[in-house]
C-alpha positions as CSV (number, residue, x, y, z in Angstrom):
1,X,-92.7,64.7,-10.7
2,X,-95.5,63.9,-9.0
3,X,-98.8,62.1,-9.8
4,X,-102.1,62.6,-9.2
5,X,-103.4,59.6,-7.4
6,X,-100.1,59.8,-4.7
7,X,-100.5,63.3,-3.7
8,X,-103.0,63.9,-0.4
9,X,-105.5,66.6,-1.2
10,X,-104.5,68.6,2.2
11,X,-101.3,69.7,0.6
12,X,-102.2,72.7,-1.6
13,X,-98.8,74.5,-1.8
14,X,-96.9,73.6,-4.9
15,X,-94.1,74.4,-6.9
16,X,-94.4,73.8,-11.0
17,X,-92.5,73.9,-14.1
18,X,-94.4,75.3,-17.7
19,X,-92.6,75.1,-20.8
20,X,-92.9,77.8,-23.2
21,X,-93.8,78.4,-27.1
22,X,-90.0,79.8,-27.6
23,X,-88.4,76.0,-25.5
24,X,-87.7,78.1,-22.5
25,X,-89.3,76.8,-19.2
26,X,-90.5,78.7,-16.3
27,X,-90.2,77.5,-12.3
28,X,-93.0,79.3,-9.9
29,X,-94.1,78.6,-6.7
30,X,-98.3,78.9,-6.1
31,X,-101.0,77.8,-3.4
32,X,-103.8,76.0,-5.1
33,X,-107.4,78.0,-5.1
34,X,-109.1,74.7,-5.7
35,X,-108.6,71.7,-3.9
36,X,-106.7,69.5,-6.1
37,X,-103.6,71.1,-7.2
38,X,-103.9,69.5,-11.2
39,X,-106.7,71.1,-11.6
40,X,-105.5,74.6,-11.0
41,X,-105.9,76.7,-13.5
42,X,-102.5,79.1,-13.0
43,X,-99.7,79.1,-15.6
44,X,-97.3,81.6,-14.1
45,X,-96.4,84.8,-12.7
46,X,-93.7,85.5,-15.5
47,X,-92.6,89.3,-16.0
48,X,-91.1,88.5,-19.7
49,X,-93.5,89.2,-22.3
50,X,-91.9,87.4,-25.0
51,X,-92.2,84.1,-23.0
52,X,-96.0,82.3,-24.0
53,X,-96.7,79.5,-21.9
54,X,-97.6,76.3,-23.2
55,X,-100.4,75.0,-20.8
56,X,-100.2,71.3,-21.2
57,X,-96.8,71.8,-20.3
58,X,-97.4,72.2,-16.6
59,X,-96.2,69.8,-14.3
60,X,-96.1,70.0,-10.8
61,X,-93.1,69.4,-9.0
62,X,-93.7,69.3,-5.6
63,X,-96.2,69.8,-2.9
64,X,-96.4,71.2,0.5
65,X,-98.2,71.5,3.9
66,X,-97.2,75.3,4.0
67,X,-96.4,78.0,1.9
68,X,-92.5,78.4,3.3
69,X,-91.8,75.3,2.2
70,X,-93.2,75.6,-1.0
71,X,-91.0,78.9,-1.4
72,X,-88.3,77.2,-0.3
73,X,-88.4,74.5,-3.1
74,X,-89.1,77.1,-5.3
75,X,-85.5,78.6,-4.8
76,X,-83.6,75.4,-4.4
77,X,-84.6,74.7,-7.8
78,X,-83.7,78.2,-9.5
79,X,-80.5,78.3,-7.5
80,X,-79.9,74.6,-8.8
81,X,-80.4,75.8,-12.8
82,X,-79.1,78.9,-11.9
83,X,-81.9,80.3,-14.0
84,X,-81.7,84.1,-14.1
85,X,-78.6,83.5,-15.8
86,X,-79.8,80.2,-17.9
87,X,-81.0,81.0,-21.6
88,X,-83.1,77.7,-21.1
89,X,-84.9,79.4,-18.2
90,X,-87.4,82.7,-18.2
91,X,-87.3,83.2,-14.8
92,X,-85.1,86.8,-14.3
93,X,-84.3,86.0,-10.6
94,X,-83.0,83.1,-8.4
95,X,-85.0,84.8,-5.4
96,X,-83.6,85.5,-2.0
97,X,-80.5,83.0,-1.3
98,X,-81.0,79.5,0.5
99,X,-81.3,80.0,4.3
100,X,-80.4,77.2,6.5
101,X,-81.3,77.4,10.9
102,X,-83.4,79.8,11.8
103,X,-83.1,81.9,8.5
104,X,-84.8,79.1,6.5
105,X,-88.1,79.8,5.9
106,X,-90.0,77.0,7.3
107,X,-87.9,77.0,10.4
108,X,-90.9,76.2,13.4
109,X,-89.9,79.3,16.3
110,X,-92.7,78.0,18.3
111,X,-92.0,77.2,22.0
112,X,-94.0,73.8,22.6
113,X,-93.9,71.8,26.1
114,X,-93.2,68.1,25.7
115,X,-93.6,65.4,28.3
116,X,-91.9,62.2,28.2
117,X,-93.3,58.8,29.4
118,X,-90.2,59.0,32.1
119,X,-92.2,62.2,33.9
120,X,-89.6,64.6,32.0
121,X,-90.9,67.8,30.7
122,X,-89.3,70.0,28.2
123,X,-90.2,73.4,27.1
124,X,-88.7,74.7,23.5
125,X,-88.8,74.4,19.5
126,X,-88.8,71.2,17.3
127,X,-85.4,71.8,16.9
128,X,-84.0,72.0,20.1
129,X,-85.5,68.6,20.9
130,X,-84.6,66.9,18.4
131,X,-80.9,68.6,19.1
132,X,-81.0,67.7,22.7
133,X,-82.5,64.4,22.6
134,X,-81.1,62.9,19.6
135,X,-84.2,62.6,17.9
136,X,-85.1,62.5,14.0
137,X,-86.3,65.9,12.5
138,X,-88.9,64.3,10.7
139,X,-90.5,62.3,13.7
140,X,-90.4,65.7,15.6
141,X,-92.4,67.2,13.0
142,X,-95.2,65.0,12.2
143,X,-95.3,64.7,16.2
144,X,-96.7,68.7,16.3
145,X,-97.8,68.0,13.8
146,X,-100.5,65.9,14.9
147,X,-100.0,62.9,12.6
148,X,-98.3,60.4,15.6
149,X,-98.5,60.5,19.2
150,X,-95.3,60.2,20.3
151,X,-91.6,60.2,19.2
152,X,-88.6,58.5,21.3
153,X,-91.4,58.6,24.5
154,X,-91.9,62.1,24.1
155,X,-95.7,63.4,23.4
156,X,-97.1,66.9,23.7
157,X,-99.8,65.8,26.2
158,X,-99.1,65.4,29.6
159,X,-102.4,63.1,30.0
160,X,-100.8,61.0,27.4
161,X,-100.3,56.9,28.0
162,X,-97.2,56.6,26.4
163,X,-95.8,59.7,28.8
164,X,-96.5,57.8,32.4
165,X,-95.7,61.3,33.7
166,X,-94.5,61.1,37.3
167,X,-94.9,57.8,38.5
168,X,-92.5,56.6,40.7
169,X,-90.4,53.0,40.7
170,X,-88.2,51.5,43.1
171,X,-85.2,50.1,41.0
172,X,-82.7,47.3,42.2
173,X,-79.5,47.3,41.0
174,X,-76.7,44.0,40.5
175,X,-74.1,46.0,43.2
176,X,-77.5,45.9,46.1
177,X,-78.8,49.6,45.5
178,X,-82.1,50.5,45.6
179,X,-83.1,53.6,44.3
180,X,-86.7,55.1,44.7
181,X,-87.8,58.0,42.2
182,X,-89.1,58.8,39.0
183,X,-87.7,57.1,35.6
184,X,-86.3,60.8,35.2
185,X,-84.9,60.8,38.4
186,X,-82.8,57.4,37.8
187,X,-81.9,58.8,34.4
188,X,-80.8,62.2,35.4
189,X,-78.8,60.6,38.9
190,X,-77.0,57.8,37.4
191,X,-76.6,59.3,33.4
192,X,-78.6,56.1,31.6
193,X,-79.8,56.1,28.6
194,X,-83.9,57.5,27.8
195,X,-85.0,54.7,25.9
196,X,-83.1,51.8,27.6
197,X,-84.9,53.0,31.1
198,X,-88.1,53.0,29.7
199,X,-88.2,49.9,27.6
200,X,-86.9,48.9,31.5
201,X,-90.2,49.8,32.8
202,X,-92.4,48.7,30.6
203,X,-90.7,45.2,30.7
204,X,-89.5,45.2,27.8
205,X,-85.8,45.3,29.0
206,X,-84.8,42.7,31.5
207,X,-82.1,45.2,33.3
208,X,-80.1,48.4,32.0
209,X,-76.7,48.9,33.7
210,X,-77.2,46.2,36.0
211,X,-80.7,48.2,37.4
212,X,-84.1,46.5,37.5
213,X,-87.0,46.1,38.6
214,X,-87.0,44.1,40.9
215,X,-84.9,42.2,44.0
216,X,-85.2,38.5,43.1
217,X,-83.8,39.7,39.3
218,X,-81.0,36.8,38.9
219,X,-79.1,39.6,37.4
220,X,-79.1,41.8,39.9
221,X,-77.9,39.6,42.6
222,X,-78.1,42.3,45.0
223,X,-74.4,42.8,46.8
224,X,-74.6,38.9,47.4
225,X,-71.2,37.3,48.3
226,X,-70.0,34.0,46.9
227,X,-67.3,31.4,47.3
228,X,-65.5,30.2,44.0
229,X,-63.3,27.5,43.6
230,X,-60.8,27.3,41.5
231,X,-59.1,24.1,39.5
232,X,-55.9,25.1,41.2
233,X,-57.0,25.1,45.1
234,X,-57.4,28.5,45.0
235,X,-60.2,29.8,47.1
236,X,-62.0,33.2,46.5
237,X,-64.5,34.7,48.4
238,X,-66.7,37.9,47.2
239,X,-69.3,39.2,44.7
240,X,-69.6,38.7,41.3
241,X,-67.8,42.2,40.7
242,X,-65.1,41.4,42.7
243,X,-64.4,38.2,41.5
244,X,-64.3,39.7,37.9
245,X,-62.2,42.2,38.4
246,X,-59.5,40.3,40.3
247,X,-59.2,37.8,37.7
248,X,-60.4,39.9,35.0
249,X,-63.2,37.3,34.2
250,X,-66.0,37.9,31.5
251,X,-69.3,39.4,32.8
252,X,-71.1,36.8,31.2
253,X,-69.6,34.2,32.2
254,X,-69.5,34.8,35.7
255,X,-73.0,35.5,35.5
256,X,-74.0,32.1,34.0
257,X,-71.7,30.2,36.3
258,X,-73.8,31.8,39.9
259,X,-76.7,31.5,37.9
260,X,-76.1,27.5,37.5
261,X,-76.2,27.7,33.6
262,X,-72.6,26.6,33.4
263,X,-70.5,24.6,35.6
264,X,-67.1,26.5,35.2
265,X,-65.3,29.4,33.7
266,X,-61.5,29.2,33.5
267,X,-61.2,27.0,35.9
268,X,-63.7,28.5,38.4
269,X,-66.5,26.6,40.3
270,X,-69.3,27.1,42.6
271,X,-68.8,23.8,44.4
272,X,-65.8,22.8,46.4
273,X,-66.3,18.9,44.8
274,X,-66.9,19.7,41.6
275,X,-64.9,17.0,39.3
276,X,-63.9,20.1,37.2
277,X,-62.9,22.1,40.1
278,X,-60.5,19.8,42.0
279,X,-60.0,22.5,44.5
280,X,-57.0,21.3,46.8
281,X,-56.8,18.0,46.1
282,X,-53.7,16.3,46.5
283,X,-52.3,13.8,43.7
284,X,-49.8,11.4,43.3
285,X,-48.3,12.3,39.6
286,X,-45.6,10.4,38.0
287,X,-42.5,11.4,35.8
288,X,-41.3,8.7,32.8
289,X,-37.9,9.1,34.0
290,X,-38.9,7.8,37.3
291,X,-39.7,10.6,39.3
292,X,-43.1,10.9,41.4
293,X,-44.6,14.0,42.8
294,X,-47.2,14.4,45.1
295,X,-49.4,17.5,45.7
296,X,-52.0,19.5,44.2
297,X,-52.1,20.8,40.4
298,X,-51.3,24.2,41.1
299,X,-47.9,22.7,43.2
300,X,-47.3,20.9,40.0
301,X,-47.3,23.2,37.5
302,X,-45.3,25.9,39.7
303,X,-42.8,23.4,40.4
304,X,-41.9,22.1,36.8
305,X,-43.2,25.4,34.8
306,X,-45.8,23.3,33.0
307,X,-49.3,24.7,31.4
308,X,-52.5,24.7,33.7
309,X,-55.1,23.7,31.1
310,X,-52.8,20.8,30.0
311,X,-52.0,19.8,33.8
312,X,-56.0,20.0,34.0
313,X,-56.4,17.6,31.4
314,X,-54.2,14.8,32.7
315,X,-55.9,14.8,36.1
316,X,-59.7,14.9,34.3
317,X,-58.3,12.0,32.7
318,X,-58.9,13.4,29.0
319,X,-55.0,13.5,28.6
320,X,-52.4,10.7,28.9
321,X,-49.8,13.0,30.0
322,X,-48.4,16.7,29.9
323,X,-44.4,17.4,30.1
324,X,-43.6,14.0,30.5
325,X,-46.1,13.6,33.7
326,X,-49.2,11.2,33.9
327,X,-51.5,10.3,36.7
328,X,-50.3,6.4,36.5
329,X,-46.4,4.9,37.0
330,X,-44.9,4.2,33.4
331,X,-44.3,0.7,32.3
């Protein structure tokens, strides 16, 4: 139920509830004559005569902006107590049946043109933007409304400063694009997301599917070509993509290790001399039956089927020995 001092006095469609003399209790829908709905003097449209309202009973139970959705509350609740055929109810009808789409009564038909901050512009009802665009019925609604200025970067003024209608970017992407249009544009060509392009824009974002603002992004890394160097010896030369997809590496990773943030990723390097790369050096390698090899890790653990990251370890020195091979003659 509601109260007095939580209801706004610009909603003056309400539905009530009034108990009468006999017990039985009446539902009605009614738009308030003055401007605060408890102080309406208006007890009921009842048709059964035997039915005598108590008026202290009264209680509203909900109030409205308009007089469909007052209505509609009306027969949600008669439908709910079923209450033409309720002996605890002197309401003799349940009114028309509830009405969902464009039968419910409060269903907006009106054709309005929204622009989004992107430069988009789209013509049609509440509902079919909020359909199309994923948006939330509510935030669609107090956007006609009046009561905010925009929802999900769309506002119903084209002059609007949340729309930036038009305005065109040059964006930068990781693989070396560069693409020159409107934030629609880049949406609509390349299938990104609204809101990820935008927050983009604004600078919010950093990047969005490897686009961004601009050239000198470290993300980006427009088309550039690198050499990695693996623990092994092995030698690769390419971009970032490449190199991730030939070794199926982590994004991340890779990312971090051209960026400088960290100095290898599985065994990968950026510098040929890098203690943790090792990258074709030879070594002498010694067996505890007597055996000595010499070559590079890689030839090692080919030869004698051993693990990589253990091999690794003897010849960083944080391992003694791996198969029965260490990096001094045993005593």
């Amino acid at each position: 139920m509601l109260t007095k001092e939580k209801t706004p006095q610009i909603l003056k469609f309400y539905t009530y509830e009034i108990t009468g003399e006999c017990g039985r209790k009446y539902i009605g829908v009614r738009k308030s004559k003055v401007p605060d709905i408890f102080e309406d003097e208006y007890y009921g449209s009842y048709t059964d005569e035997t039915f005598v309202p108590i008026k202290s009973s009264k209680r509203i139970l909900a109030a409205f902006p308009t007089q469909q959705e007052a209505s509609y509350d009306e027969v949600r609740r008669l439908c709910a107590v079923d209450a033409k055929n309720n002996p605890e109810y002197a309401n003799k009808s349940n009114s028309i049946p509830l009405k969902t789409g464009r039968e419910h009564p409060s269903y907006d038909v009106t054709v309005y043109t929204f622009y989004h901050r992107d430069g988009s512009v789209f013509e049609g009802t509440q509902n079919e933007l909020v359909t199309k665009f994923n948006l939330f019925a509510s935030n669609a609604s107090s956007l006609v409304l009046g009561y905010i200025n925009a929802s999900g970067g769309w506002s119903l003024s084209s002059t609007a400063k949340y729309s930036s209608q038009g305005e065109i970017y040059v964006f930068y992407h990781k693989d070396g694009s560069v693409f020159k249009g409107t934030q629609a544009d880049l949406i609509n060509k390349f299938n990104l997301n609204h809101r990820n392009v935008s927050s983009l824009v604004l600078g919010v974002a950093k990047t969005t599917k490897g686009w961004a603002m601009h050239p000198n992004t470290k993300y980006s890394n427009q088309g550039s070509f690198y050499t990695f160097y693996h623990i092994e010896g092995v030698i690769f030369e390419g971009t970032q993509s490449d190199f991730i997809n030939n070794f199926n590496l982590n994004p991340s990773n890779v990312s971090s290790l051209v960026q400088g943030n960290r100095k290898s990723t599985k065994g990968w390097a950026m510098q040929p001399d890098d203690k943790y790369s090792n990258c074709g050096r030879v070594y002498n390698f010694y067996h505890r039956d007597g055996r000595t090899f010499v070559g590079t890790q890689r030839g090692l653990v080919n030869q004698f089927g051993l693990k990589t990251g253990n091999v690794s370890q003897v010849a960083l020195g944080n391992r003694k020995s791996t198969g029965g091979w260490a990096m001094q003659p045993w005593s």
